[in-house]
N, C-alpha and C positions, 0 to 999 in steps of 0.2 A: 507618570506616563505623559508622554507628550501627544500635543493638539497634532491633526493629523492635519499633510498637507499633501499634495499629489504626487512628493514622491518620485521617483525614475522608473520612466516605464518601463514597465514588466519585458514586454514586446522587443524592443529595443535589448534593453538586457540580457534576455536571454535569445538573439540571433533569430526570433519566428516571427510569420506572418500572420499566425492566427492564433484567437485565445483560448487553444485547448490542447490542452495538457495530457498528455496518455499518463494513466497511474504505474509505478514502478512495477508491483505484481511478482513479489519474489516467487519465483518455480515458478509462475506462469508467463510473465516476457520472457521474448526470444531479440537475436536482433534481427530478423527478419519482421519482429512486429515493431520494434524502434523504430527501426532504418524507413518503414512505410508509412509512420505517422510523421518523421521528423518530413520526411521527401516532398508528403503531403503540404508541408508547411507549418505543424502542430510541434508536439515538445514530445518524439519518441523519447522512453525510460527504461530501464533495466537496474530490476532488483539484484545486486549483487550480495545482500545479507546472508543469502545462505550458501554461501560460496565460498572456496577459498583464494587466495590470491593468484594463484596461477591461473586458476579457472576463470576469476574475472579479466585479468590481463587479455585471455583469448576471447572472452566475451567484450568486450571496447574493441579489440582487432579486430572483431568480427562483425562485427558494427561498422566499425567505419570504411568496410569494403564494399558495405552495401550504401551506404550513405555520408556525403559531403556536409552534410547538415548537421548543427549541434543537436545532443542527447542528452539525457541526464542517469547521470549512475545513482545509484542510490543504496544507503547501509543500513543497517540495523545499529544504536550507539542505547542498547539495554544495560539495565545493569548485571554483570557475570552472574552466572546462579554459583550458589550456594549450595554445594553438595550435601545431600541429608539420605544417607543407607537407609533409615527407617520406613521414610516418608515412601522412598523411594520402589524401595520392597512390597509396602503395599498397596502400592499404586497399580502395581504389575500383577499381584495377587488379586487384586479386585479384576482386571482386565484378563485375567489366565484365560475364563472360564469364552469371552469374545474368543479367543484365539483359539480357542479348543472348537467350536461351533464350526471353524475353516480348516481343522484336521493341521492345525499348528502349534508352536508354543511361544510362551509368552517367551524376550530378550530374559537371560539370566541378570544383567544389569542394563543400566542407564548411563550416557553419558550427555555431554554438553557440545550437541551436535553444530551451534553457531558459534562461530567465535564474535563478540561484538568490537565494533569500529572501537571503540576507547580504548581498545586494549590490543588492537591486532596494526601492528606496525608494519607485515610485508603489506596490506592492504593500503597503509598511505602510503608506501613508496612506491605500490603500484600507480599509486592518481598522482603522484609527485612524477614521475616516470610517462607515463601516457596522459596526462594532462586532458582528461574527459575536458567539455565546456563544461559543464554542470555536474557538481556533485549536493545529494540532499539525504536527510536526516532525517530518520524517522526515529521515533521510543524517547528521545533526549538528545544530547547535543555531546561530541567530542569534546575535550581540553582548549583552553584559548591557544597553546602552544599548536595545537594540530589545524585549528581553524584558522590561525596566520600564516601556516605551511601552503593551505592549501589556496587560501588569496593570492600570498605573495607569487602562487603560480600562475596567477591569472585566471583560477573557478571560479566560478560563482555559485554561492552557494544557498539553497533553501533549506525553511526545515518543518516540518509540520507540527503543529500545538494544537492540543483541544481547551485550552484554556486561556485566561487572560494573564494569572500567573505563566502557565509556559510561552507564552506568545514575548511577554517582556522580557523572560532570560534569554526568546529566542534575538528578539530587538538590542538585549544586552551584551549578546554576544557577538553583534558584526555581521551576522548571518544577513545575506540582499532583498529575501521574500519570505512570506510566511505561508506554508498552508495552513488554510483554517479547515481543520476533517471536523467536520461536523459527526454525530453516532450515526446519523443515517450510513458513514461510510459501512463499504465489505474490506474486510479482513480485518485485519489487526488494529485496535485503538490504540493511537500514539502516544499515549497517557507516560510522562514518565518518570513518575511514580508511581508503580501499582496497589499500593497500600493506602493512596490517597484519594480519598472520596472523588467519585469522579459523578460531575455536575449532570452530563450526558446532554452539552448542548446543542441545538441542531444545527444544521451547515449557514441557515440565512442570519440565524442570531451570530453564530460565530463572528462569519466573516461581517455583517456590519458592526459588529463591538469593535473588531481589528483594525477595520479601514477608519472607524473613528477613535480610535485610540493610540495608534501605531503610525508614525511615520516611515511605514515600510510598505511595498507594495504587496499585496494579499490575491491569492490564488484559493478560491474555493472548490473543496473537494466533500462530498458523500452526499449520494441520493442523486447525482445528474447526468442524465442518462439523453437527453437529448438535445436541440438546438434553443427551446424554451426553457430550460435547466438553464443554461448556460446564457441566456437572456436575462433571464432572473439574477442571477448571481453574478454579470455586469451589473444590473439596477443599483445592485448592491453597494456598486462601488470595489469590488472584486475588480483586476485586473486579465485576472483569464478562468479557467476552469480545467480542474482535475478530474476525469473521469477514468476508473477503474472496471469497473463491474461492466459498463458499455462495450468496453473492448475484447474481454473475456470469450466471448465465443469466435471471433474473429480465427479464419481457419489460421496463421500468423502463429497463435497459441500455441504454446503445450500442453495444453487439459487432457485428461481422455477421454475416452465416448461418456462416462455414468457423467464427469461434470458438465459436461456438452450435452448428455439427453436432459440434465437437472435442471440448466441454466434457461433452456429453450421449452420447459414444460412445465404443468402445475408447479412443481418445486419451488420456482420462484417467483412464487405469491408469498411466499410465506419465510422468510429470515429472523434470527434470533443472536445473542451473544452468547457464545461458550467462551471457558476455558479448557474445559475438558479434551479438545484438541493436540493444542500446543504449551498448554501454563500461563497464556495470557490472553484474556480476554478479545473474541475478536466477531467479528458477525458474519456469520456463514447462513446459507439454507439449511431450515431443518432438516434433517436426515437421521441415520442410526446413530451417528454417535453426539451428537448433540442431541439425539430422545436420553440416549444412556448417562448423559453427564448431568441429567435434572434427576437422575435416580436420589432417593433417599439416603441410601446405604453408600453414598459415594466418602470415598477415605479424602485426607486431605492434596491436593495437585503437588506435585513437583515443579520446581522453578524452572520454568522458561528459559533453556528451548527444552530442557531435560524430559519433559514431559512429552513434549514430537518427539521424538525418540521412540517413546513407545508409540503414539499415534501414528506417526508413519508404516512401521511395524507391522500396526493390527492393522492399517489399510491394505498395505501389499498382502498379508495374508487371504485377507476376506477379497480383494478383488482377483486375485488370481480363481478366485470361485466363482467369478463372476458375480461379485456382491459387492459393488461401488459407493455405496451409503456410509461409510467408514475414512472417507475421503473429505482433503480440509478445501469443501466447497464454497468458497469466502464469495458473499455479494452482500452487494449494499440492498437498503430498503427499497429500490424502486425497481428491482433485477426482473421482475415481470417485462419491462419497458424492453429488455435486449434484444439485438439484433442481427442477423448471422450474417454478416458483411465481410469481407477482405478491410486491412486496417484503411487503406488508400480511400476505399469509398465509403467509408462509413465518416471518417475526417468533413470530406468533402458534402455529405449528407446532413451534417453536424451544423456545416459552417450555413449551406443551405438554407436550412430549417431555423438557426439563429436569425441572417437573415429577415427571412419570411415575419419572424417574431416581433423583429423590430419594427419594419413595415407597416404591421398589424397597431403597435403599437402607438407610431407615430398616425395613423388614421384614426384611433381613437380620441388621441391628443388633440383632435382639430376642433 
């Protein structure tokens, strides 16, 4: 590992004026929430992992109609699932009995509803083609052949690590920043390997092991939710900040009303890790189906995404009954803190409140 040294700012690099980051939020950016954080001056993103190539293509054109400003695209590079009929079968036979409570039936089969970046070529020829600023990397990292494709077009690219192992393949690979996702993030942990113990460190240990271990510039992400978050995690030595879970209710979104009454109510007091979702481990608000995945009797998961598959499934089922608890309600641990703003002024509220923080801090300094 190398001694750490300042690096090239983050700021600079990635075309913004201010150090906050919108989290990608696959299903949940729009670009209409990009285009109002990039305008803002921040780092609009868009999840393209559960997309396919055509759909992303129209999603960067649609983007960039509304906004002159860089954005970041952002994939899924998981590793393919592994088709298992058995596993699979009774996975949907444990779940029949959900979908029967909403006068439905469980999918007769399962498939492998994402395809991941390592393996889906119309998707680099779409970023070789429309040339996002910024493409980033969440689960693991592409091939060095696909990560010189997409330099030698002029991206820049980030990738997120929850470790110091991934952090240095991420360093090993070329890649320009790191996020460090601390567990406190919501959604999905970028663990990638899922079989390997994962340490569950949090965002401020993260990202200070990074910014002194890595001569890469670090972006911290989970748990920061307001302009004192994002104060903290400059202290740090952080370069900017990733926030997810903060911009979720933003009307901008796609949510629907249950993640939207969830997000802004009791509900989020209280977040946990499932996989009983999607097949891979991610921290959502508790609700029905993260009570149902602590069950006893639960059979073994389906490999990721195989597993959404059905979880989408028994969602649309139970929410057409108006029963929303069945919904992959991803927040981070501090999702009490949210705030039901347009993306434009909550940026602005962000930078404010940062600000103020510093302020504060340089008067205590004295």
């Amino acid at each position: 590992m190398s001694t750490r040294s300042e690096g090239k700012p983050l700021l600079s690099l990635l075309g913004i004026s201010k150090p906050i980051i919108q989290a990608p939020m696959a299903g949940v950016s729009t670009p209409a929430l990009a285009a109002a954080v990039s305008n803002a001056g921040g780092l609009g993103s868009l999840g393209v992992g559960a997309m396919k190539a055509d759909a992303a293509r129209k999603t960067i054109r649609d983007t960039r109609a509304l906004t002159g400003a860089p954005f970041n695209i952002n994939v899924f590079c998981h590793e393919p699932a592994t088709a298992n009929a058995q596993v699979e079968q009774q996975w949907l036979s444990w779940l029949a009995p959900q979908f029967a409570k909403y006068g439905a039936s469980a999918p007769e089969k399962l498939g492998e509803i994402y395809t991941s970046f390592v393996e889906d070529k119309a998707m680099l020829d779409v970023f070789l083609e429309e040339k996002p600023a910024i493409v980033s990397f969440h689960f693991g990292l592409p091939s060095q052949q696909v990560i010189k494709a997409l330099k030698d077009a002029g991206i820049t690219l980030l990738a997120s690590a929850t470790s110091l192992d991934e952090a240095q393949k991420v360093v090993d690979a070329g890649v320009d920043a790191i996020v460090a996702q601390g567990i406190e993030a919501g959604g999905h942990r970028g663990m990638f390997d899922t079989q390997a113990f994962d340490e569950g460190i949090g965002t401020f240990a993260l990202t200070r092991l990074f910014v002194e271990k890595f001569d890469l510039p670090v972006i911290a992400a989970g748990g920061i939710m307001d302009g004192a978050g994002i104060a903290a995690a400059l202290a740090l030595g952080a370069q900017a900040a990733q926030l997810g879970t903060a911009f979720v209710p933003c009307p901008e979104t796609s949510i629907d009303e249950g993640y939207r009454r969830a997000i802004l109510g009791e509900s989020a007091l209280h977040t946990t890790m499932t996989s009983a979702i999607s097949g891979r481990q991610a921290r959502s608000m508790v609700n029905r189906f993260t009570e149902l995945g602590r069950a006893a009797d639960r059979p073994t998961t389906p490999d990721y995404p195989v597993t959404y598959d059905a979880g989408k499934a028994l969602h649309a089922a139970a929410r057409a009954q108006g029963e929303f608890g069945f919904g992959a309600q991803w927040a981070g641990q501090a999702a009490a803190l949210a705030r039901s703003l347009p993306a434009a002024e909550l940026v602005a509220q962000l930078e404010s409140e940062l600000d103020e923080t510093i302020r504060r801090l340089q008067q205590f300094a004295r």
